[in-house]
TIDOZA-718919 format. One record per residue (C-alpha): x negated, y, z; residue number from 1. Coordinates in steps of 0.02 Angstrom, whole numbers. Example, Ala and Ser with C-alpha at 12.3 -4.5 7.8 and 13.67 -1.06 7.14 Angstrom:
BEGIN
[pt [-615, -225, 390], 1]
[pt [-684, -53, 357], 2]
//
This chain:
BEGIN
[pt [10378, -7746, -663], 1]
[pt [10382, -7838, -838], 2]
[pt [10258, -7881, -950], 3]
[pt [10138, -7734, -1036], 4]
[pt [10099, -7774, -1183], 5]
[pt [10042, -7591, -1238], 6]
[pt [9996, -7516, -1069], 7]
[pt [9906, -7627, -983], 8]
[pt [9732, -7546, -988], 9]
[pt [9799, -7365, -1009], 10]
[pt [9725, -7324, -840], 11]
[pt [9555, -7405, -875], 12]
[pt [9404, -7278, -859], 13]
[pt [9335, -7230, -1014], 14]
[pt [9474, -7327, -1127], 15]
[pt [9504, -7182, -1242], 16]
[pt [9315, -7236, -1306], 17]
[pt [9289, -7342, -1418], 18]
[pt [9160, -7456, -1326], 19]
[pt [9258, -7461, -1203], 20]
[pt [9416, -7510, -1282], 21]
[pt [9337, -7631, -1374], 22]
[pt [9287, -7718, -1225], 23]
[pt [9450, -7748, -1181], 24]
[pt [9495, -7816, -1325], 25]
[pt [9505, -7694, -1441], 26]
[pt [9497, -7707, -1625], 27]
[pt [9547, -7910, -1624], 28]
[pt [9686, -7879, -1735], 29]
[pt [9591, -7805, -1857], 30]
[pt [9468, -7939, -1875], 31]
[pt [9610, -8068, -1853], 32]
[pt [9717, -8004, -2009], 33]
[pt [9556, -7960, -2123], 34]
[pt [9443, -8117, -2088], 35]
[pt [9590, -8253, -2066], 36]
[pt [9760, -8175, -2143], 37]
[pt [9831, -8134, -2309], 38]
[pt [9921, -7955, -2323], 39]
[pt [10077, -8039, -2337], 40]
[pt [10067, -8165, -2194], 41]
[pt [10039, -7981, -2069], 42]
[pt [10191, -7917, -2142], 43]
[pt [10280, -8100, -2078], 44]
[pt [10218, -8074, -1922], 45]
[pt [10284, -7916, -1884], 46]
[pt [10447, -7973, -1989], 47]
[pt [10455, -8127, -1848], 48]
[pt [10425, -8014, -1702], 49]
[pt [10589, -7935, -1705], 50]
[pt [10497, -7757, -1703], 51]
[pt [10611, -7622, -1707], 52]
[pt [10568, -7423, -1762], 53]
[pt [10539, -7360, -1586], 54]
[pt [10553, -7180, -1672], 55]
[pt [10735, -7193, -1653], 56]
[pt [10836, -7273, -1782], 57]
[pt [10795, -7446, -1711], 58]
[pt [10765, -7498, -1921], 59]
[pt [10671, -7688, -1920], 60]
[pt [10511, -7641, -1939], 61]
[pt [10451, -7791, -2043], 62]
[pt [10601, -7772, -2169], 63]
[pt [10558, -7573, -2201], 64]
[pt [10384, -7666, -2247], 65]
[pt [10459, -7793, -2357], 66]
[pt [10546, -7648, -2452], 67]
[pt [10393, -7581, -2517], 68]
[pt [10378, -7565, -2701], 69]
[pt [10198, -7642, -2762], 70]
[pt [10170, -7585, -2965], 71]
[pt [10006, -7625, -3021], 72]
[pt [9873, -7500, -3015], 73]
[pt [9967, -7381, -2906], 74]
[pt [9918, -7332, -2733], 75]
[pt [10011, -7343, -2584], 76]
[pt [10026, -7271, -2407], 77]
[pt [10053, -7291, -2234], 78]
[pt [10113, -7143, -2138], 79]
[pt [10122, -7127, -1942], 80]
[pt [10247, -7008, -1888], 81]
[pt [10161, -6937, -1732], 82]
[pt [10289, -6768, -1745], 83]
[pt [10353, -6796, -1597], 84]
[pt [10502, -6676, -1553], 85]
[pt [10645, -6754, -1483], 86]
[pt [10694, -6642, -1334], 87]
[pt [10690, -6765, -1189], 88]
[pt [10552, -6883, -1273], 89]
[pt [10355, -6879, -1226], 90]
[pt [10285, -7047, -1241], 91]
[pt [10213, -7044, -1398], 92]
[pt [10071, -6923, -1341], 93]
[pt [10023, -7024, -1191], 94]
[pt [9990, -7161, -1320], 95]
[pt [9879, -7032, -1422], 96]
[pt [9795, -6975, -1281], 97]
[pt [9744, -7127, -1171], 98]
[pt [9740, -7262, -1309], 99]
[pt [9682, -7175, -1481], 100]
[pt [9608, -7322, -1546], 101]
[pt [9759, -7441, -1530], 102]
[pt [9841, -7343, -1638], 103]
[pt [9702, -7336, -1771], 104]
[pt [9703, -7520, -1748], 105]
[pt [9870, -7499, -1782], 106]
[pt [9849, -7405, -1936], 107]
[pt [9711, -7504, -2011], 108]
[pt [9786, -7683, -2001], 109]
[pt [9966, -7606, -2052], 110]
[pt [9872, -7533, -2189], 111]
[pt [9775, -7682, -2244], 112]
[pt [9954, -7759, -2236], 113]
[pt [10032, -7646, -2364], 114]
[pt [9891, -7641, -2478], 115]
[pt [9858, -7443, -2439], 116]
[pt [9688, -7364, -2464], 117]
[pt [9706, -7190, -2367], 118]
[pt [9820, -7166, -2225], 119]
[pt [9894, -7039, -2137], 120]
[pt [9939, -6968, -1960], 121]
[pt [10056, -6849, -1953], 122]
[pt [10045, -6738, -1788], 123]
[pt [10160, -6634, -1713], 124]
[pt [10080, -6428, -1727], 125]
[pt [10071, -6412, -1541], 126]
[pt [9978, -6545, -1508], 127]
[pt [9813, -6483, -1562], 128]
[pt [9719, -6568, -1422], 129]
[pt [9799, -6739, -1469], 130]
[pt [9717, -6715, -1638], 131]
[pt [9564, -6683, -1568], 132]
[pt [9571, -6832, -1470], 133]
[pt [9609, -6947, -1619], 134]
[pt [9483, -6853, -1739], 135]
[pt [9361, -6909, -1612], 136]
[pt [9419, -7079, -1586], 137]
[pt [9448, -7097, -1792], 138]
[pt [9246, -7038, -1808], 139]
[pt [9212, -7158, -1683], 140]
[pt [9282, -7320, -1785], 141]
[pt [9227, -7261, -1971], 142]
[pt [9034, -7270, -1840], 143]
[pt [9084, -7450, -1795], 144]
[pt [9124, -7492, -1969], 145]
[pt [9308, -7522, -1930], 146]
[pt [9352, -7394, -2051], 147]
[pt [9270, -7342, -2226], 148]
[pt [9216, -7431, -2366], 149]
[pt [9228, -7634, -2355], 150]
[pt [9265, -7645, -2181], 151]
[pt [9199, -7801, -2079], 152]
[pt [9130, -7854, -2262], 153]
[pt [9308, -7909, -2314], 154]
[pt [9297, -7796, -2473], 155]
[pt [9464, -7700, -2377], 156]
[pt [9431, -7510, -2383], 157]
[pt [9540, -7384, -2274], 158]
[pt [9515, -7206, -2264], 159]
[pt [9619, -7130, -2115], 160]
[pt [9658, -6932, -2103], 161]
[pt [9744, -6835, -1953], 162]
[pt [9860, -6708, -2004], 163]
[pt [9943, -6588, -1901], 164]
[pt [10121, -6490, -1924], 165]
[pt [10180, -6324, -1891], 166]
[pt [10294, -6367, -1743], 167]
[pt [10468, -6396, -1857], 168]
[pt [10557, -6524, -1774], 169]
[pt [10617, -6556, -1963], 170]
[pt [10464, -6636, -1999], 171]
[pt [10516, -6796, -1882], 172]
[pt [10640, -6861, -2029], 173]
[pt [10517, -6946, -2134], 174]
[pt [10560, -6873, -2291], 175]
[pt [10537, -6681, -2235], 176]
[pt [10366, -6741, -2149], 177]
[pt [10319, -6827, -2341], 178]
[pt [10356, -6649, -2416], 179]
[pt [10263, -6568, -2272], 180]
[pt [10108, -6670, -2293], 181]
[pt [10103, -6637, -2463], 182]
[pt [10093, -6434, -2412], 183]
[pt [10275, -6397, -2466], 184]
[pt [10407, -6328, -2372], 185]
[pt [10452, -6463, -2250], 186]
[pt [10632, -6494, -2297], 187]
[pt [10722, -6680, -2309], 188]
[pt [10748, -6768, -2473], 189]
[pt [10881, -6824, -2552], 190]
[pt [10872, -7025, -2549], 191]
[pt [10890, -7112, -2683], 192]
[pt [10756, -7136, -2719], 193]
[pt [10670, -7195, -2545], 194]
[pt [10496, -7176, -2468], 195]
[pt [10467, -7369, -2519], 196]
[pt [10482, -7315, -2703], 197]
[pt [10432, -7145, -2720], 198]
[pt [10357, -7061, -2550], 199]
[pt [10197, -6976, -2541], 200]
[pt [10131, -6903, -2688], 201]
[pt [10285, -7009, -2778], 202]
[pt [10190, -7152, -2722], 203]
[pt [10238, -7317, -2610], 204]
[pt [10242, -7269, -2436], 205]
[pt [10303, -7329, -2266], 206]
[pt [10334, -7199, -2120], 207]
[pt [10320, -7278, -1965], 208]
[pt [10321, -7213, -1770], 209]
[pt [10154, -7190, -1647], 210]
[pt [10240, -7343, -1535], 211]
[pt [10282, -7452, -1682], 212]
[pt [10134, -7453, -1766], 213]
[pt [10024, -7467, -1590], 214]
[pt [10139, -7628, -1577], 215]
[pt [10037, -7692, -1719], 216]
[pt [9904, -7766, -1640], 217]
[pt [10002, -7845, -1504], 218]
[pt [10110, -7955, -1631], 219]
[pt [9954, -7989, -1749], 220]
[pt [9849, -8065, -1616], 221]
[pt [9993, -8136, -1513], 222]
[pt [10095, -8177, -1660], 223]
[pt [10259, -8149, -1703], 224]
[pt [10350, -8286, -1653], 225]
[pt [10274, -8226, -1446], 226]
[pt [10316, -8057, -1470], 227]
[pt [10524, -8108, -1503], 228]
[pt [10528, -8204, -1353], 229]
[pt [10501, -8048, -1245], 230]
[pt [10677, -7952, -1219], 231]
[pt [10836, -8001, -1247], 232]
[pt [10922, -8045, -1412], 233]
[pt [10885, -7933, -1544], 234]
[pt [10815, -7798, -1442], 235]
[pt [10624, -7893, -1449], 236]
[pt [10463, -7840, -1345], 237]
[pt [10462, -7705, -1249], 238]
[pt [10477, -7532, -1252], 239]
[pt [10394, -7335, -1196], 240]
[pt [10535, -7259, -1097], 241]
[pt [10526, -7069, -1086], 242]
[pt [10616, -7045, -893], 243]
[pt [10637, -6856, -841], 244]
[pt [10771, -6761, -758], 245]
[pt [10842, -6799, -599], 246]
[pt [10727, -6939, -550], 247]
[pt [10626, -6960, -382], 248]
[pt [10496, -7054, -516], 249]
[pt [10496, -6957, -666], 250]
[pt [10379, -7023, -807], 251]
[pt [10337, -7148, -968], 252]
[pt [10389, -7319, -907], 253]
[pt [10357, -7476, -1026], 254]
[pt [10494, -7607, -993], 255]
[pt [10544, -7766, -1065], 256]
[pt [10712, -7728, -1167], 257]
[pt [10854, -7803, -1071], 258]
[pt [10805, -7711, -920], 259]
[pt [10980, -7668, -814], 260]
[pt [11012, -7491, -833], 261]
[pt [11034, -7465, -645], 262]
[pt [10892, -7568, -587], 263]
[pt [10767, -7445, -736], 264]
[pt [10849, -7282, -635], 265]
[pt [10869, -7346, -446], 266]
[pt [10734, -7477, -427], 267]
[pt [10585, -7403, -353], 268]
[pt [10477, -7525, -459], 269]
[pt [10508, -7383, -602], 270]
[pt [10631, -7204, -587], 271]
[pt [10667, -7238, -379], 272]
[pt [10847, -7169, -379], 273]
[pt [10900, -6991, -397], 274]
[pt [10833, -6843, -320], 275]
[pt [10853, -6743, -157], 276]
[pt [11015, -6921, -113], 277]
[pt [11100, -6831, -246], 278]
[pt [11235, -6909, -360], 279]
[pt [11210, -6994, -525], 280]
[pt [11327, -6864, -637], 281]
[pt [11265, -6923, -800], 282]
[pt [11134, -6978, -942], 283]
[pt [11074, -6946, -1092], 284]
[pt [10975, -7112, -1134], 285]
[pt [10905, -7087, -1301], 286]
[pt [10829, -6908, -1328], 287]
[pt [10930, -6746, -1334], 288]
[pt [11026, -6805, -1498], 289]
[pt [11102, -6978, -1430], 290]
[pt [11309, -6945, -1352], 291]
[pt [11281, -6919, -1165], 292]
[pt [11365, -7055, -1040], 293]
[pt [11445, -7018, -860], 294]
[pt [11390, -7147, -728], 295]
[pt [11526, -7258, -733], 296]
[pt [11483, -7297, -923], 297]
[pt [11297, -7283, -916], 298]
[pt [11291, -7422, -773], 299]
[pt [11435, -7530, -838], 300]
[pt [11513, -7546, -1029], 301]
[pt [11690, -7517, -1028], 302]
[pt [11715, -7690, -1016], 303]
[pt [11633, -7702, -863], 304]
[pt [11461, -7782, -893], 305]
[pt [11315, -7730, -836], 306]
[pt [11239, -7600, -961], 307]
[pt [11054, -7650, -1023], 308]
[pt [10906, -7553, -1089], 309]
[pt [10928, -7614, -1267], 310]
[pt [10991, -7590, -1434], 311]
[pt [11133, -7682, -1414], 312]
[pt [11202, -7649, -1238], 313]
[pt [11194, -7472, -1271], 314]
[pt [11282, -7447, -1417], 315]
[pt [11414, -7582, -1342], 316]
[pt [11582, -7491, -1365], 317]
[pt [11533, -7369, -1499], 318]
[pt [11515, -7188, -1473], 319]
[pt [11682, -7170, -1393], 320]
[pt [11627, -7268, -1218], 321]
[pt [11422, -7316, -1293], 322]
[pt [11261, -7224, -1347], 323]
[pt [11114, -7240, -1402], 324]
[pt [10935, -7319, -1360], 325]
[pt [10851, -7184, -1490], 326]
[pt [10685, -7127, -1446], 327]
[pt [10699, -7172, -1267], 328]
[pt [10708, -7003, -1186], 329]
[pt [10802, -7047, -1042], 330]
[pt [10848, -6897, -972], 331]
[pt [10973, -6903, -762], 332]
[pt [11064, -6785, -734], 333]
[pt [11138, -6766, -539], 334]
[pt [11310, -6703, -488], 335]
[pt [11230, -6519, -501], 336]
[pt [11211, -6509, -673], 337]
[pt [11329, -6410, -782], 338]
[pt [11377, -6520, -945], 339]
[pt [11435, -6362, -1023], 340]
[pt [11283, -6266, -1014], 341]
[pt [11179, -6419, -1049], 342]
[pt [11271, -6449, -1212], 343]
[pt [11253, -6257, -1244], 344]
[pt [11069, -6288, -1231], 345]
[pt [11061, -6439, -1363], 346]
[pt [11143, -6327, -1472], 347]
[pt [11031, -6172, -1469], 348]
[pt [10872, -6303, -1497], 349]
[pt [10978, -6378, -1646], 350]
[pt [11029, -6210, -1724], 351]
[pt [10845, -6152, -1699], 352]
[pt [10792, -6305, -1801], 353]
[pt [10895, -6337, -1927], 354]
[pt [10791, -6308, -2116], 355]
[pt [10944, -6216, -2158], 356]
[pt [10955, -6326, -2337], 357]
[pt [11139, -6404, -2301], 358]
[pt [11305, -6285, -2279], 359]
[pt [11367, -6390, -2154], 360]
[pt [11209, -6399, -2017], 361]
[pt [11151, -6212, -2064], 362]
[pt [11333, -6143, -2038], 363]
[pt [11391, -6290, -1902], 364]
[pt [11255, -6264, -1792], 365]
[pt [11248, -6082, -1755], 366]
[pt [11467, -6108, -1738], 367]
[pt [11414, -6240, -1598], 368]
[pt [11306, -6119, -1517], 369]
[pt [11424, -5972, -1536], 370]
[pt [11571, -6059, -1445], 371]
[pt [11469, -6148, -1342], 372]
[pt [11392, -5978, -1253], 373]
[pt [11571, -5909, -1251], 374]
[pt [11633, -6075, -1146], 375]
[pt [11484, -6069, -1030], 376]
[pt [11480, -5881, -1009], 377]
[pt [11654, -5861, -966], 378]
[pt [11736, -5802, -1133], 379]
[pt [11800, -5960, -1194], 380]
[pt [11972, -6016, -1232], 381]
[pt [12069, -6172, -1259], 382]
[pt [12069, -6173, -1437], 383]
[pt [11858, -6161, -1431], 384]
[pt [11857, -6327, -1355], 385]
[pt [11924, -6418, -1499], 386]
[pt [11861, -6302, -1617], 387]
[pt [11671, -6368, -1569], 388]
[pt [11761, -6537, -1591], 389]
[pt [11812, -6484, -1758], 390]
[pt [11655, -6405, -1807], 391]
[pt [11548, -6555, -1737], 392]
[pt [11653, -6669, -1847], 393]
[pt [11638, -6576, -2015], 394]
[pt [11440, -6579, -1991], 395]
[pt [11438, -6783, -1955], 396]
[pt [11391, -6857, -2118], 397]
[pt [11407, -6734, -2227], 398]
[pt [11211, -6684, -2232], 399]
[pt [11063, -6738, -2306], 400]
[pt [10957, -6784, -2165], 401]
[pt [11024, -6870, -1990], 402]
[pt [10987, -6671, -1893], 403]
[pt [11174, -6624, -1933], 404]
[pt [11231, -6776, -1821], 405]
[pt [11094, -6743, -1698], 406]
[pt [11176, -6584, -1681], 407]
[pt [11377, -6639, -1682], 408]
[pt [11344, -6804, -1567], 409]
[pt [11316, -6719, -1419], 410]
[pt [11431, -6619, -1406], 411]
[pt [11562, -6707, -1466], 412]
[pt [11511, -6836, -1331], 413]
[pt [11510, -6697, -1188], 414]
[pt [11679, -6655, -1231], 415]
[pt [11744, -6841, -1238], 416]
[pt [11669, -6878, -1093], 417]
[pt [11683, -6692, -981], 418]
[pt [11841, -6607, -1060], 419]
[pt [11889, -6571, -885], 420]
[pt [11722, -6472, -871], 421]
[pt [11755, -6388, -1010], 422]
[pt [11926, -6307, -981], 423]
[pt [11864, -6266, -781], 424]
[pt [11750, -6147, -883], 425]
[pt [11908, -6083, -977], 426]
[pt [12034, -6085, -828], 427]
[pt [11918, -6020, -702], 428]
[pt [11762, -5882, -781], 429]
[pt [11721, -5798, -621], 430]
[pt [11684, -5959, -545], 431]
[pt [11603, -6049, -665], 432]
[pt [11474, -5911, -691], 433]
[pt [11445, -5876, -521], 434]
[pt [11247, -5915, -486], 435]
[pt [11237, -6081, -464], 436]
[pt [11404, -6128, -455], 437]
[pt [11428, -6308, -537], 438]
[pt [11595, -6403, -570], 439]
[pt [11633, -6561, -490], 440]
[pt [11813, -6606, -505], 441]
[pt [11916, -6505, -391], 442]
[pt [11772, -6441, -298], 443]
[pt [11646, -6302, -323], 444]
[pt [11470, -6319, -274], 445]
[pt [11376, -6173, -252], 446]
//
């Protein structure tokens, strides 16, 4: 397996303590950036490193740092996005759960970084025993004096606070989590003006992911310049891969980016192939709202090369033969799975969650998961195939916040990709809603 750079005591006794994680190192960064490093020279480490958001839009996490707005005599924030709700995606709680304190380390020397005083984590409403966990963990460093007033006697004085949702998977776009923190309504902003210039409170603010910000400490106290030569191009360092589905090795992998596709889902180093000798059908490789690839274009790009776990390599060819790296929710599905009810399924959670403030997502969605239930319930027609191609298209990039293409992209990518599918369900009713009857070209497997 490849290097761990985040991992690699996760299974040590004891290491969601804070004696014991300090043991192992804990805490270094910290020390490092407040004893030996100007705010500014942090921020060039992480800009070096080649960090990406590993929330999902892949942003450069040292630039988003470089955008934000220092006036005089105004506070500023940092904000960890631990609303974690990306159907397919799980690896941010592990993190929480088994490593609290490497994400406070996280917090405090990306805090001391952007010159905020009080910080925030931002958890997801279900979660409830993750924010126990990290109350605990948080009591446990303001104890050690890693948290408080004048920390380590630099004069540098962080006060951290847990804060926990109400389950809307809204609240992941950073400015609907900004409004929910503030105990409003948690619906998205319009931007401009950005988080960097007016976020919480009107106030500076950066929103960053559980995994980026836990990356912190890695890049601080290996420096930047180590951290970029890990993965390939600039897809740097490594990366918490969320595997579930039809895996004989479900679970949260951390690979090096760069990884071959088919060596992350047949390798028995991480997912060991595909269930029961069953067929690869297809993937979703970035979380429920990424386009969905068949085999022969999640192994190979369309021109032929072999298809990488990275930034790059995934998107290669656009969403007409690529995807998405996302959240890294990797979800294999085998030649049993129905795409149309699948895509149905996206649709209900995306209807369910839509804040309802746009026309186009409020209206699109529930159209998406009308037609959709006719198609997979045997009441479909012809015309409802390209009417959910329609509908998908007149919700892509005409809302707000990124949910309206988290809705169209997969379904427009099911249909690109399974049209066939699709019109079996028209063509043929009975048999496609027989009990456990699933279409596989010209065969029927019951």
């Amino acid at each position: 397996m490849g290097r761990k750079l985040l991992t690699e005591h996760i299974n040590v006794e004891g290491i969601n303590t804070f004696e014991v994680y300090r043991k192992h190192g804990g805490y270094r960064s910290v020390e490092k950036a407040l004893k030996t490093m100007t705010p500014d020279e942090v921020t060039e480490e992480v800009k070096k490193s080649g960090l990406r958001g590993r929330g999902g839009a892949g942003f450069p996490a040292g630039m988003k740092w470089g955008f934000l707005a220092k006036p005089e005599g105004v506070p500023r924030y940092l904000v960890c996005n631990a609303d974690e709700s990306e159907p397919g995606t799980f690896k941010d709680r592990q993190l929480m759960t088994k490593l609290p304190h490497l994400l406070i380390e996280g917090m405090i020397t990306g805090s001391y970084a952007l010159g905020a005083r009080t910080s925030y984590i931002y958890i997801r409403g279900e979660l409830l025993y993750v924010l126990r966990i990290l109350e605990k963990a948080i009591a446990e460093a303001y104890a050690a004096g890693f948290l408080g007033e004048n920390i380590l006697g630099s004069g540098y004085s962080l006060d951290l606070h847990v804060h926990p949702g109400a389950g809307a998977y809204i609240c992941g776009e950073e400015t609907a989590l900004l409004e929910s923190l503030e105990g409003k309504r948690g619906n998205p902003r319009n931007k401009p003006p950005f988080p960097a210039v007016q976020g919480l409170y009107a106030r500076p603010t950066v929103v960053n992911n559980v995994e980026t910000i836990a990356a912190v400490p890695v890049i601080v106290n290996e420096g930047g310049d180590e951290y970029a030569k890990i993965g390939i191009g600039k897809s740097t360092g490594t990366k918490l891969i969320s595997a579930c589905g039809h895996l004989n090795k479900p679970g949260i992998y951390e690979i090096e980016l760069g990884l071959p596709v088919e060596e992350f889902i047949y390798s028995d180093e991480y997912c060991g192939g595909i269930w029961k000798g069953r067929e690869l059908k297809a993937v979703v490789a970035g979380g429920s709202s990424v386009p969905i690839l068949p085999k022969e274009l999640i192994l190979k790009t369309a021109a032929g090369e072999n298809r990488l776990m990275s930034y790059e390599s995934l998107s290669d060819g656009g969403f007409v033969t690529g995807t998405m790296l996302g959240s890294g929710g990797f979800i294999a599905m085998d030649e049993t799975t129905c795409i149309v009810k699948n895509t149905w399924n996206f649709s209900r959670f995306y209807h369910h969650e839509s804040c309802g403030q746009c026309s186009p997502c409020r209206e699109g969605t529930g159209w998406l998961e009308k037609v959709l239930h006719r198609l997979e319930h045997g009441h479909g027609s012809m015309h409802d195939i390209d009417l959910i191609v329609s509908v998908a298209k007149q919700i892509e990039g005409n809302t707000i916040c990124p949910l309206g293409e988290a809705a169209a992209w997969p379904v427009a990518a099911a249909v690109r990709h399974f049209r066939h599918e699709f019109e079996w369900h028209v063509t043929n009713p009975k048999e496609a809603t027989a009990p456990g009857a699933v279409y596989r070209g010209a065969a029927v497997l019951a």
